[in-house]
C-alpha positions in Angstrom: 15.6 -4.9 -13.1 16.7 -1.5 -14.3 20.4 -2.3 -14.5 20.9 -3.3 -18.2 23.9 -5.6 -19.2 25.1 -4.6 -22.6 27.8 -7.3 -22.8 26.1 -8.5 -26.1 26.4 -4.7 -27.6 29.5 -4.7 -27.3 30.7 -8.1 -27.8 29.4 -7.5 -31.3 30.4 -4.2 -32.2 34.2 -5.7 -31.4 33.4 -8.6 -33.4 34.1 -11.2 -31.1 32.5 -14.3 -29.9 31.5 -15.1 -26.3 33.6 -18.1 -26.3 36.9 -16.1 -27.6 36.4 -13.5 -24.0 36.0 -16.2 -22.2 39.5 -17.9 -22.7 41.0 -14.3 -22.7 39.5 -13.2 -19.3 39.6 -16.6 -17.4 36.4 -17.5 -17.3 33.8 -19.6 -18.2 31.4 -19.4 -21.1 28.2 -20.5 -19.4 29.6 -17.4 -17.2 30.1 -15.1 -19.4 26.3 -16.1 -21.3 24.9 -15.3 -17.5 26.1 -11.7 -17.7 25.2 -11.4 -21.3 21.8 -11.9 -19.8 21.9 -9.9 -16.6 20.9 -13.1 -14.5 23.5 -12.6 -12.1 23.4 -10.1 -9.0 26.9 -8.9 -9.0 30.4 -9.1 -10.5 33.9 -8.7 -9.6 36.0 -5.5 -9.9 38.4 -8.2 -11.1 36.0 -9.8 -14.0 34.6 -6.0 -14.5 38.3 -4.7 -15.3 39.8 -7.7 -17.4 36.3 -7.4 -19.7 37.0 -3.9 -20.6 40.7 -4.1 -21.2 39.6 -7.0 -23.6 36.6 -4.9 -25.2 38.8 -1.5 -24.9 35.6 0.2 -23.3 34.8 1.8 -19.9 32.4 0.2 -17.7 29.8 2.5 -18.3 29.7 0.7 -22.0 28.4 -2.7 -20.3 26.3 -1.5 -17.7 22.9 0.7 -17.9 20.3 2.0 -15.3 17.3 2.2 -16.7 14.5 3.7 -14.8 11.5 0.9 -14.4 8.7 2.0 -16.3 6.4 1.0 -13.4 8.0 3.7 -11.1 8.9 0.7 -8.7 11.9 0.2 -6.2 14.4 -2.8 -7.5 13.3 -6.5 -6.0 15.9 -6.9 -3.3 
C-alpha cells in the first residue's frame, strides 16, 4: 500500500510508549499497535486530531504516500 503509517517514528522521537497514547487518546492499545502497522483502512478525524495534539505534530508527520515501486494502482 503506498500510504505509510509513521506512528512508530514518531512515537519514538517523543519518547513515549504505545501504551502511554493509548490511555491519553481513548483508545485501545491493540488499536493503536494496528495503526503503528498500517493494517487498518481508515481512521477518524477524531483519533487523527487527539494523536497529534498528544504528539504535537501535524498529520502529515504520521502519514506518507509513497509511490509503489511496481507502478500499480492501490488494492481496493
Amino acid at each position: 500500500m503506498p500510504i505509510v503509517v509513521n506512528l512508530d517514528v514518531m512515537l519514538a522521537r517523543r519518547k513515549m510508549r504505545s501504551r502511554d497514547l493509548a490511555a491519553r487518546i481513548g483508545i485501545t492499545e491493540p488499536n493503536v499497535s494496528l495503526l503503528k502497522s498500517g493494517k487498518v483502512k481508515g481512521i477518524r478525524f477524531e483519533t487523527l486530531e487527539a494523536i497529534c495534539r498528544e504528539l504535537d505534530c501535524q498529520p502529515g508527520d504520521l502519514l506518507e504516500w509513497r509511490p509503489d515501486p511496481a507502478g500499480r494502482e492501490g488494492d481496493d
